[in-house]
C-alpha positions as CSV (number, residue, x, y, z in Angstrom):
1,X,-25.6,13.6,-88.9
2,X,-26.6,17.1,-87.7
3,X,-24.5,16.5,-84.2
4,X,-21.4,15.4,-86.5
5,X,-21.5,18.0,-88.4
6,X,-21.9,20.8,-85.3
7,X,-19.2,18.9,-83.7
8,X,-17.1,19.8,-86.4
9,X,-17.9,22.9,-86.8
10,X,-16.9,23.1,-83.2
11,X,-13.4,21.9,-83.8
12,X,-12.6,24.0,-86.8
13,X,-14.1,27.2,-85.2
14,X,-12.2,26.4,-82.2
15,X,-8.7,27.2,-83.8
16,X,-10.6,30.7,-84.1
17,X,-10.0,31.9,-80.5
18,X,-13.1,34.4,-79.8
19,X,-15.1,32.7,-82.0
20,X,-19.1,34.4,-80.9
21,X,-20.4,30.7,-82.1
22,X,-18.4,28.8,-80.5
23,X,-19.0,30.6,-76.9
24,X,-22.5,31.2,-77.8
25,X,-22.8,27.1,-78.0
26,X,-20.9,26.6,-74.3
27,X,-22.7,29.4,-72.8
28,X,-26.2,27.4,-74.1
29,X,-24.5,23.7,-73.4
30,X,-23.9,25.5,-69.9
31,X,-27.7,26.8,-69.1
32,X,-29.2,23.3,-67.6
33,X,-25.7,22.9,-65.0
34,X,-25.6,26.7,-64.0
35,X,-28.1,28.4,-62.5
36,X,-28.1,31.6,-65.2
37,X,-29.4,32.5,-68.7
38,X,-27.0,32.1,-71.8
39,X,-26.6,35.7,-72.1
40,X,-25.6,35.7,-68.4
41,X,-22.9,33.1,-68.6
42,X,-19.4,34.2,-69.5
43,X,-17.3,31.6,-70.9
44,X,-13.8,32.2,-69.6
45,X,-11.7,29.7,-71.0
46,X,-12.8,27.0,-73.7
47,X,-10.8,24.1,-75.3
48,X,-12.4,21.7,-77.7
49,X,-10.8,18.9,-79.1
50,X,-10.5,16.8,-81.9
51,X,-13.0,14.3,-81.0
52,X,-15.4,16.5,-80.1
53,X,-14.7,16.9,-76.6
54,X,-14.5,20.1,-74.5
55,X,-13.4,21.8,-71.2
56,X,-14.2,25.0,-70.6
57,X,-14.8,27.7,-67.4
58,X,-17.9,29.6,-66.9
59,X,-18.7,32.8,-64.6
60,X,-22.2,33.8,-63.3
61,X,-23.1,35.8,-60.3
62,X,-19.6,35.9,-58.9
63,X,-19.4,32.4,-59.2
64,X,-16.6,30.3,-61.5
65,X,-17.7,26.7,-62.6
66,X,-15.8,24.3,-64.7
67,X,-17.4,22.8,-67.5
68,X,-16.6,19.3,-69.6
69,X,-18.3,18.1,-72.7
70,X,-17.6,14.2,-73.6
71,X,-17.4,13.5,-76.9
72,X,-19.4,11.2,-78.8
73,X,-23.4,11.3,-80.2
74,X,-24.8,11.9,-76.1
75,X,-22.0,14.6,-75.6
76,X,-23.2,14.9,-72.0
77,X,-22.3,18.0,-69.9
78,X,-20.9,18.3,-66.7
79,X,-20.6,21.9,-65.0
80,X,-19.6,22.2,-60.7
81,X,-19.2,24.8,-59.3
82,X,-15.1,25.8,-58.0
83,X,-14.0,26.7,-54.8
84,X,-13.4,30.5,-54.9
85,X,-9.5,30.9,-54.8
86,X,-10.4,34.6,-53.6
87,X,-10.6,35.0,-49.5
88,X,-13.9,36.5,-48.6
């Protein structure tokens, strides 16, 4: 019940752009996939949909990873890392 209702909460914050919650709650779904602290994640992009479900991008330590959330009770998260589009 608690994960339906956060998962809502989701959803309707997400129509809210910059909403602090919502990227608070990627930047902590993010922690065990990226190698960073919450507060050291920036979430770059974030889209979460109706069923729950999300995609979003995440920067730490120069690095850009790309984040998906499947919806449902589990709600695993995925995060890999992108190829830098940047030459070096």
């Amino acid at each position: 019940m608690k994960k339906t209702l956060i998962i809502a909460a989701l959803a309707l914050a997400s129509f809210s752009c910059g909403n602090s919650y919502v990227i608070q709650s990627l930047q902590e779904e993010s922690v065990p996939h990226i190698p960073c602290n919450a507060d050291h994640i920036e979430v770059i992009q974030h889209v979460i949909h109706d069923d729950g479900s999300a995609t979003w991008q995440a920067l730490c330590n120069g690095r850009t990873y790309s984040c998906s959330r499947l919806s449902g009770p589990d709600g695993a998260v995925n995060c890999s890392e992108m190829e830098s589009q940047m030459p070096e």
